[in-house]
SEZA-214640 format. One line per field, with one value per residue (C-alpha): residue in three letters; x negated, y, z. Coordinates in steps of 0.001 Angstrom, whole numbers, plus 500000, padded with zeros to 6 digits. Layout:
res c(ALA_...) $
c1 c(X_...) $
c2 c(Y_...) $
c3 c(Z_...) $
% end
This chain:
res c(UNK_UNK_UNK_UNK_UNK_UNK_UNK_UNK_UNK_UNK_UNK_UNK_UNK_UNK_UNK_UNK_UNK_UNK_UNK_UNK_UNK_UNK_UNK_UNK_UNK_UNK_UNK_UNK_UNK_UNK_UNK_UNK_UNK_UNK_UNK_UNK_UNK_UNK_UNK_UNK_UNK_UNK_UNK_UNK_UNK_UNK_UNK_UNK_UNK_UNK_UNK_UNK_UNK_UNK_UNK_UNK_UNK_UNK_UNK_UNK_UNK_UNK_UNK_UNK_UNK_UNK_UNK_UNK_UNK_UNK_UNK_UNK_UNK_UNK_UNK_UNK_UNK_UNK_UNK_UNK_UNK_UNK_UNK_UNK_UNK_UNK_UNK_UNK_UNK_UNK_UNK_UNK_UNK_UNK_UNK_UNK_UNK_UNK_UNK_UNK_UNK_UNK_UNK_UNK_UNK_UNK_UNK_UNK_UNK_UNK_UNK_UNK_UNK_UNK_UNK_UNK_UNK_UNK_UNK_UNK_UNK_UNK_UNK_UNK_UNK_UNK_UNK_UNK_UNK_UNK_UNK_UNK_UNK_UNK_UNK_UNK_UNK_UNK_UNK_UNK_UNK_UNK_UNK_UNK_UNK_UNK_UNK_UNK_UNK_UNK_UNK_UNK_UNK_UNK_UNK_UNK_UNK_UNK_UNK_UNK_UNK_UNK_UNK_UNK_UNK_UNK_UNK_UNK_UNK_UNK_UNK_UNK_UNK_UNK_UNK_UNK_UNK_UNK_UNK_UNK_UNK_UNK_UNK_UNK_UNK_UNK_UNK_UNK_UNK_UNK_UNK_UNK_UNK_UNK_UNK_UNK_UNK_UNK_UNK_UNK_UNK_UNK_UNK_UNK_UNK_UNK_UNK_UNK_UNK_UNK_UNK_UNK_UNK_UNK_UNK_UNK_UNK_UNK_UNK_UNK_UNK_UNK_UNK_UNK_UNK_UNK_UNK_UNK_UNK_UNK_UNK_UNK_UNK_UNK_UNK_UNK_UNK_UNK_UNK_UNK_UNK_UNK_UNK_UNK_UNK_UNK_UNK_UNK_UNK_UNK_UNK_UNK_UNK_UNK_UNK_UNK_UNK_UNK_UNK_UNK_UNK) $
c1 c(380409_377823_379696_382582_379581_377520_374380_371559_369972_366476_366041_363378_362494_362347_360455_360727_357992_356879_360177_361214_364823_365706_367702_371429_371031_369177_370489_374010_373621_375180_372526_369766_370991_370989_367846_366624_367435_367156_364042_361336_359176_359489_360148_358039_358830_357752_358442_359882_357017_355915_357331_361005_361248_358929_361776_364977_363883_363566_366978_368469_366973_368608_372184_370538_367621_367589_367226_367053_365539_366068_363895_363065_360689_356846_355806_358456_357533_355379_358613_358345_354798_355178_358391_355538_353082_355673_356861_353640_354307_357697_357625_360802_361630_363341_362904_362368_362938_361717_363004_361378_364298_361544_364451_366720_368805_372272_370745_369415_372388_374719_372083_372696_376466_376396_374146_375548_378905_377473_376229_379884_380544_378309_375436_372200_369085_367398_369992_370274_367187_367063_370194_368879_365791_367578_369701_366911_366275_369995_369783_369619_369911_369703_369273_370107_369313_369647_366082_362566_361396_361549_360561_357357_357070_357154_354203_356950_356302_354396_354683_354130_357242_359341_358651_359925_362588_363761_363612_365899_368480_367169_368336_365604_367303_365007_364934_364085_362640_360029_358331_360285_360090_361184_364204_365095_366205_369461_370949_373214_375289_377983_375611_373693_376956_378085_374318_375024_378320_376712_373887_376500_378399_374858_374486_376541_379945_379122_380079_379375_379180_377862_377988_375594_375853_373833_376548_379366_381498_384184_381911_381244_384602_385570_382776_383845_387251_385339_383280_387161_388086_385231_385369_388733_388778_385133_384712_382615_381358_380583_378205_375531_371953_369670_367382_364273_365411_367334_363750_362860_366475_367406_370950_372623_371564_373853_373090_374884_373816_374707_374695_375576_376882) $
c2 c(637892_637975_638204_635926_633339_634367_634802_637248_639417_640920_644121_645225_649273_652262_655259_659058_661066_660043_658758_654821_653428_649470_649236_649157_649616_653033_654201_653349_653385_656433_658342_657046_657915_661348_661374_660047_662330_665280_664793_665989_662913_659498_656542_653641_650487_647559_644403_643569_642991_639512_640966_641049_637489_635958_638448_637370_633358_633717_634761_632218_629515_630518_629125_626421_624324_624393_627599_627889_631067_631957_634837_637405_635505_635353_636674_639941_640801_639697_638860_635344_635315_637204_634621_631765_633459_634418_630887_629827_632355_631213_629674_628233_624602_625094_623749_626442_625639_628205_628932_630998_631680_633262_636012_638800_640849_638828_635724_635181_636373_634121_631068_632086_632245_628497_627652_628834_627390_624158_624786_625008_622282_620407_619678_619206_620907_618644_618458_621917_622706_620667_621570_625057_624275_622363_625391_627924_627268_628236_631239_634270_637797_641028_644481_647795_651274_654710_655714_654014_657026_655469_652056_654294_655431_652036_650959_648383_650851_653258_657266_656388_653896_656458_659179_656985_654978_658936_660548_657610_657119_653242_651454_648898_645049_643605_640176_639027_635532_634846_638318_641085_640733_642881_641293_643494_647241_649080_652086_653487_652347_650695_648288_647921_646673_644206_642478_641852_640454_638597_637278_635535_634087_632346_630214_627001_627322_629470_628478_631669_635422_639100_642704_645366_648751_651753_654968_654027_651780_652220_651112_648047_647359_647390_644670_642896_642700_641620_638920_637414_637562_635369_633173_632863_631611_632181_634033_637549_639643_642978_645102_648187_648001_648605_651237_648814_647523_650997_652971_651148_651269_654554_655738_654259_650339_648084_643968_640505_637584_633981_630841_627970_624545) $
c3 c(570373_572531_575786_574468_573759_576599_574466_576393_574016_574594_572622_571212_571193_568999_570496_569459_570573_574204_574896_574592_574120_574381_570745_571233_574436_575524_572223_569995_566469_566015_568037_566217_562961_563745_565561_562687_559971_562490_564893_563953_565313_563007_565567_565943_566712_568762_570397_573623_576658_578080_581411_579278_578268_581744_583633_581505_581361_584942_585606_583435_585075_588189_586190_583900_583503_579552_577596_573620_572335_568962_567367_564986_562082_563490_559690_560213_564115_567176_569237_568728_569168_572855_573466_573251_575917_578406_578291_580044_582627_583515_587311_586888_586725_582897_579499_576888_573538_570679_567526_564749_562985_559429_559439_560952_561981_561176_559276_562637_564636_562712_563923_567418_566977_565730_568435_571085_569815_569676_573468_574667_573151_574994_572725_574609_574104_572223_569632_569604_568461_566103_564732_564453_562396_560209_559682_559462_555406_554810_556481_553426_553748_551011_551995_550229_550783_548872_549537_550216_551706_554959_553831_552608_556351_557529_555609_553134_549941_548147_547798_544046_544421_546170_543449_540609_542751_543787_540487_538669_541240_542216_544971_545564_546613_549862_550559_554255_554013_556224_554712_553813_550430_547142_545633_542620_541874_540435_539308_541815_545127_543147_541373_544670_546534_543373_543574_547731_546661_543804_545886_548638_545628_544343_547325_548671_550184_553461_557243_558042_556686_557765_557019_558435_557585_558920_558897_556648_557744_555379_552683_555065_555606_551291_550942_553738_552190_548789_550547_552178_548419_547230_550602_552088_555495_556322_559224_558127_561061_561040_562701_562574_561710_565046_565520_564540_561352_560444_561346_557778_555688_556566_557096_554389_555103_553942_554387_553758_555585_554530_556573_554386_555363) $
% end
Protein backbone atom coordinates (compact mmCIF):
# COMPACT_ATOMS: atom_id res chain seq x y z
CA UNK A 1 0.00 0.00 0.00
CA UNK A 2 2.48 2.20 0.60
CA UNK A 3 4.29 2.06 -2.70
CA UNK A 4 0.96 1.58 -4.68
CA UNK A 5 -0.09 4.99 -2.83
CA UNK A 6 3.27 6.42 -2.75
CA UNK A 7 3.10 7.21 0.99
CA UNK A 8 6.94 7.74 2.60
CA UNK A 9 7.13 6.27 5.87
CA UNK A 10 9.66 7.42 8.53
CA UNK A 11 10.37 4.65 11.01
CA UNK A 12 10.96 4.92 14.15
CA UNK A 13 13.73 2.47 16.02
CA UNK A 14 14.05 -0.39 18.36
CA UNK A 15 17.60 -0.96 19.73
CA UNK A 16 19.09 -4.26 21.30
CA UNK A 17 22.05 -3.74 23.22
CA UNK A 18 24.40 -1.09 21.51
CA UNK A 19 22.97 -1.84 18.28
CA UNK A 20 19.98 0.33 16.53
CA UNK A 21 17.55 -0.94 13.77
CA UNK A 22 15.01 1.54 11.78
CA UNK A 23 11.59 -0.72 12.47
CA UNK A 24 10.60 -2.68 9.42
CA UNK A 25 13.30 -1.68 7.89
CA UNK A 26 16.80 -2.72 9.60
CA UNK A 27 14.72 -5.48 11.01
CA UNK A 28 11.40 -7.69 9.54
CA UNK A 29 9.04 -8.71 11.99
CA UNK A 30 10.04 -12.01 12.04
CA UNK A 31 13.57 -11.16 13.32
CA UNK A 32 12.43 -9.21 16.06
CA UNK A 33 10.22 -11.69 17.42
CA UNK A 34 12.88 -13.93 17.97
CA UNK A 35 15.27 -11.48 19.16
CA UNK A 36 12.84 -10.78 21.42
CA UNK A 37 12.02 -13.87 23.17
CA UNK A 38 15.72 -15.00 22.72
CA UNK A 39 18.20 -11.98 23.38
CA UNK A 40 19.20 -11.59 26.29
CA UNK A 41 19.03 -7.60 26.12
CA UNK A 42 15.19 -6.08 26.29
CA UNK A 43 14.98 -3.42 23.35
CA UNK A 44 14.20 0.07 23.80
CA UNK A 45 12.55 2.18 21.81
CA UNK A 46 12.58 5.67 20.47
CA UNK A 47 11.58 8.14 18.02
CA UNK A 48 12.87 9.02 14.74
CA UNK A 49 15.67 12.17 14.81
CA UNK A 50 14.93 15.85 13.70
CA UNK A 51 17.70 15.10 11.06
CA UNK A 52 14.97 12.15 9.70
CA UNK A 53 11.99 14.27 9.08
CA UNK A 54 14.32 17.95 8.19
CA UNK A 55 16.21 15.10 5.70
CA UNK A 56 12.93 13.28 4.33
CA UNK A 57 10.75 16.81 4.02
CA UNK A 58 13.63 17.97 2.17
CA UNK A 59 13.56 15.43 -0.42
CA UNK A 60 9.95 15.67 -0.95
CA UNK A 61 9.98 19.09 -1.66
CA UNK A 62 12.24 18.47 -4.46
CA UNK A 63 8.73 16.70 -6.28
CA UNK A 64 6.02 18.86 -4.48
CA UNK A 65 5.46 21.97 -2.73
CA UNK A 66 2.70 20.58 -0.26
CA UNK A 67 3.39 17.77 2.16
CA UNK A 68 0.80 16.29 4.80
CA UNK A 69 2.35 14.41 7.65
CA UNK A 70 0.31 12.28 9.59
CA UNK A 71 1.69 10.90 13.02
CA UNK A 72 1.85 8.68 15.85
CA UNK A 73 -0.56 10.47 18.80
CA UNK A 74 1.68 13.32 20.71
CA UNK A 75 0.14 11.65 24.19
CA UNK A 76 1.60 7.89 22.90
CA UNK A 77 5.22 9.14 21.45
CA UNK A 78 7.47 12.27 20.82
CA UNK A 79 7.30 11.70 16.94
CA UNK A 80 4.88 14.25 16.40
CA UNK A 81 6.40 16.51 18.72
CA UNK A 82 10.05 16.17 16.75
CA UNK A 83 7.80 16.39 13.25
CA UNK A 84 6.88 20.08 14.62
CA UNK A 85 10.66 21.20 15.29
CA UNK A 86 12.13 19.84 12.16
CA UNK A 87 9.48 21.69 10.30
CA UNK A 88 11.19 24.96 11.27
CA UNK A 89 14.34 23.61 9.96
CA UNK A 90 13.11 22.76 6.59
CA UNK A 91 14.89 25.24 3.86
CA UNK A 92 12.61 24.28 1.36
CA UNK A 93 9.99 26.40 -0.23
CA UNK A 94 6.98 23.71 1.01
CA UNK A 95 3.88 23.78 3.01
CA UNK A 96 3.86 21.22 5.80
CA UNK A 97 0.79 20.32 7.19
CA UNK A 98 0.74 18.17 10.60
CA UNK A 99 -1.50 15.80 11.81
CA UNK A 100 -1.65 14.28 15.32
CA UNK A 101 -3.50 11.46 14.46
CA UNK A 102 -4.11 10.69 19.13
CA UNK A 103 -3.43 6.98 17.81
CA UNK A 104 -1.43 4.12 16.06
CA UNK A 105 -0.16 1.75 14.52
CA UNK A 106 -3.17 0.92 11.87
CA UNK A 107 -5.89 3.44 13.22
CA UNK A 108 -3.37 5.77 11.97
CA UNK A 109 -2.25 3.84 8.93
CA UNK A 110 -5.80 3.46 7.73
CA UNK A 111 -5.89 7.66 8.00
CA UNK A 112 -2.99 7.76 5.72
CA UNK A 113 -4.51 5.28 3.28
CA UNK A 114 -7.67 7.64 2.97
CA UNK A 115 -5.48 10.51 2.71
CA UNK A 116 -3.36 9.73 0.42
CA UNK A 117 -6.30 8.38 -1.70
CA UNK A 118 -7.88 11.54 -1.53
CA UNK A 119 -4.37 13.12 -2.75
CA UNK A 120 -4.64 11.22 -6.10
CA UNK A 121 -7.62 12.31 -6.47
CA UNK A 122 -6.68 15.63 -6.52
CA UNK A 123 -7.75 17.07 -3.24
CA UNK A 124 -5.58 19.96 -2.17
CA UNK A 125 -3.83 20.37 0.93
CA UNK A 126 -5.97 22.37 2.64
CA UNK A 127 -8.82 20.09 2.27
CA UNK A 128 -6.82 17.38 3.12
CA UNK A 129 -6.09 18.22 6.31
CA UNK A 130 -8.97 18.98 7.24
CA UNK A 131 -10.48 16.01 6.05
CA UNK A 132 -8.09 14.13 8.23
CA UNK A 133 -8.96 15.80 11.51
CA UNK A 134 -12.31 15.40 10.97
CA UNK A 135 -11.56 11.76 10.65
CA UNK A 136 -9.21 11.46 13.58
CA UNK A 137 -12.28 10.92 16.33
CA UNK A 138 -13.39 7.82 14.26
CA UNK A 139 -10.29 6.32 14.29
CA UNK A 140 -10.56 3.14 17.19
CA UNK A 141 -8.27 0.50 17.83
CA UNK A 142 -8.17 -2.69 20.62
CA UNK A 143 -5.21 -4.62 21.37
CA UNK A 144 -4.73 -8.15 22.83
CA UNK A 145 -1.93 -10.04 24.11
CA UNK A 146 -1.30 -13.41 26.07
CA UNK A 147 1.01 -11.83 28.57
CA UNK A 148 1.67 -8.28 30.22
CA UNK A 149 4.98 -9.29 31.06
CA UNK A 150 6.29 -7.12 28.50
CA UNK A 151 3.74 -4.42 28.89
CA UNK A 152 5.34 -4.60 32.65
CA UNK A 153 8.80 -3.98 30.91
CA UNK A 154 7.53 -1.13 29.12
CA UNK A 155 6.53 0.72 32.13
CA UNK A 156 2.24 0.15 30.86
CA UNK A 157 1.70 -2.38 34.03
CA UNK A 158 2.56 -3.64 37.24
CA UNK A 159 4.66 -6.87 38.44
CA UNK A 160 1.64 -7.19 40.88
CA UNK A 161 -0.69 -7.07 37.63
CA UNK A 162 1.40 -9.57 35.79
CA UNK A 163 1.37 -12.10 38.77
CA UNK A 164 -2.44 -12.22 38.92
CA UNK A 165 -3.06 -11.57 35.06
CA UNK A 166 -0.31 -14.80 34.75
CA UNK A 167 -1.62 -17.04 37.36
CA UNK A 168 -5.50 -16.85 35.92
CA UNK A 169 -4.86 -17.12 32.31
CA UNK A 170 -6.08 -13.18 31.51
CA UNK A 171 -5.62 -11.60 28.44
CA UNK A 172 -5.82 -7.92 29.31
CA UNK A 173 -8.01 -5.74 26.27
CA UNK A 174 -5.79 -2.21 25.54
CA UNK A 175 -7.37 0.58 24.14
CA UNK A 176 -5.15 3.20 22.15
CA UNK A 177 -6.96 6.52 22.32
CA UNK A 178 -4.90 9.32 22.67
CA UNK A 179 -3.27 7.25 25.88
CA UNK A 180 -2.89 3.77 25.82
CA UNK A 181 -5.45 2.97 27.93
CA UNK A 182 -6.85 -0.38 29.78
CA UNK A 183 -9.94 -1.51 28.02
CA UNK A 184 -11.04 -4.68 29.87
CA UNK A 185 -9.66 -8.33 30.63
CA UNK A 186 -10.69 -12.09 29.68
CA UNK A 187 -10.17 -15.55 30.18
CA UNK A 188 -8.30 -17.04 27.41
CA UNK A 189 -7.36 -16.29 23.52
CA UNK A 190 -10.71 -17.34 22.26
CA UNK A 191 -12.63 -14.80 24.37
CA UNK A 192 -9.84 -12.27 23.64
CA UNK A 193 -10.41 -12.62 19.74
CA UNK A 194 -14.55 -12.57 20.11
CA UNK A 195 -14.17 -9.02 22.23
CA UNK A 196 -11.84 -7.55 18.98
CA UNK A 197 -14.59 -8.83 16.80
CA UNK A 198 -17.20 -7.51 19.18
CA UNK A 199 -15.55 -4.17 19.58
CA UNK A 200 -15.56 -3.47 15.46
CA UNK A 201 -19.25 -4.57 15.48
CA UNK A 202 -20.01 -1.65 18.33
CA UNK A 203 -19.06 1.15 16.14
CA UNK A 204 -20.78 2.76 12.86
CA UNK A 205 -20.68 1.05 9.53
CA UNK A 206 -16.75 1.09 8.77
CA UNK A 207 -14.99 2.56 5.46
CA UNK A 208 -12.23 0.91 6.44
CA UNK A 209 -10.83 -2.19 8.54
CA UNK A 210 -7.36 -3.74 9.94
CA UNK A 211 -5.73 -6.71 11.38
CA UNK A 212 -2.26 -6.76 13.07
CA UNK A 213 -0.89 -9.69 14.41
CA UNK A 214 2.60 -10.24 15.97
CA UNK A 215 3.61 -14.20 14.95
CA UNK A 216 0.46 -15.94 13.99
CA UNK A 217 -0.87 -15.17 11.08
CA UNK A 218 -3.21 -17.88 10.69
CA UNK A 219 -5.02 -16.66 13.68
CA UNK A 220 -4.97 -13.21 11.79
CA UNK A 221 -6.17 -14.49 8.80
CA UNK A 222 -9.55 -16.57 10.74
CA UNK A 223 -10.50 -13.05 12.18
CA UNK A 224 -9.97 -11.42 9.16
CA UNK A 225 -12.36 -13.81 7.55
CA UNK A 226 -14.78 -13.07 10.71
CA UNK A 227 -14.47 -9.28 10.34
CA UNK A 228 -15.57 -9.89 6.05
CA UNK A 229 -18.48 -11.84 7.71
CA UNK A 230 -19.68 -8.96 9.88
CA UNK A 231 -18.67 -6.27 7.05
CA UNK A 232 -18.96 -7.51 3.59
CA UNK A 233 -17.32 -5.44 1.10
CA UNK A 234 -15.13 -3.44 3.43
CA UNK A 235 -11.78 -3.54 2.52
CA UNK A 236 -9.69 -5.27 5.78
CA UNK A 237 -5.88 -5.05 5.53
CA UNK A 238 -3.59 -7.05 7.10
CA UNK A 239 -0.29 -6.63 8.46
CA UNK A 240 2.43 -7.37 11.42
CA UNK A 241 2.94 -5.43 14.51
CA UNK A 242 6.47 -3.38 14.33
CA UNK A 243 9.20 -3.80 16.50
CA UNK A 244 8.10 -0.54 18.65
CA UNK A 245 4.65 -1.36 19.38
CA UNK A 246 5.46 -5.35 19.57
CA UNK A 247 8.55 -4.37 22.23
CA UNK A 248 5.20 -3.75 24.52
CA UNK A 249 2.54 -6.68 23.19
CA UNK A 250 4.85 -9.33 22.95
CA UNK A 251 4.73 -12.09 20.39
CA UNK A 252 1.32 -12.93 20.38
CA UNK A 253 -0.20 -9.19 19.54
CA UNK A 254 -3.20 -9.28 17.90
CA UNK A 255 -5.14 -5.67 16.96
CA UNK A 256 -8.32 -4.40 14.99
CA UNK A 257 -8.44 -1.00 13.78
CA UNK A 258 -11.70 0.75 12.70
CA UNK A 259 -12.16 3.76 10.52
CA UNK A 260 -15.78 4.59 10.36
CA UNK A 261 -17.63 6.67 7.78
Amino acid sequence: MVDELGITVIPLYVQFGKKSYRDSVDLTGAEFYHKLVHDADYPKTSTPNINDFVTTYNELATKTNEIISIHLGSKISATYNMAVAATKEVEADCRIELVDSQTTIMALGLLVIEAAKAAKEGMNLSQLSDMVHKLVPKAHVLVTCDTIKYLVRGGHASKTQALLASALGINPLIQIKEEVLPFGRVRGRAKAIDALCKYAKSFSPPRGLAVEYATDAEEAKSLVGRLADMFPGIPTYTSVVGAVVGAHLGPHGLAVSILEQ
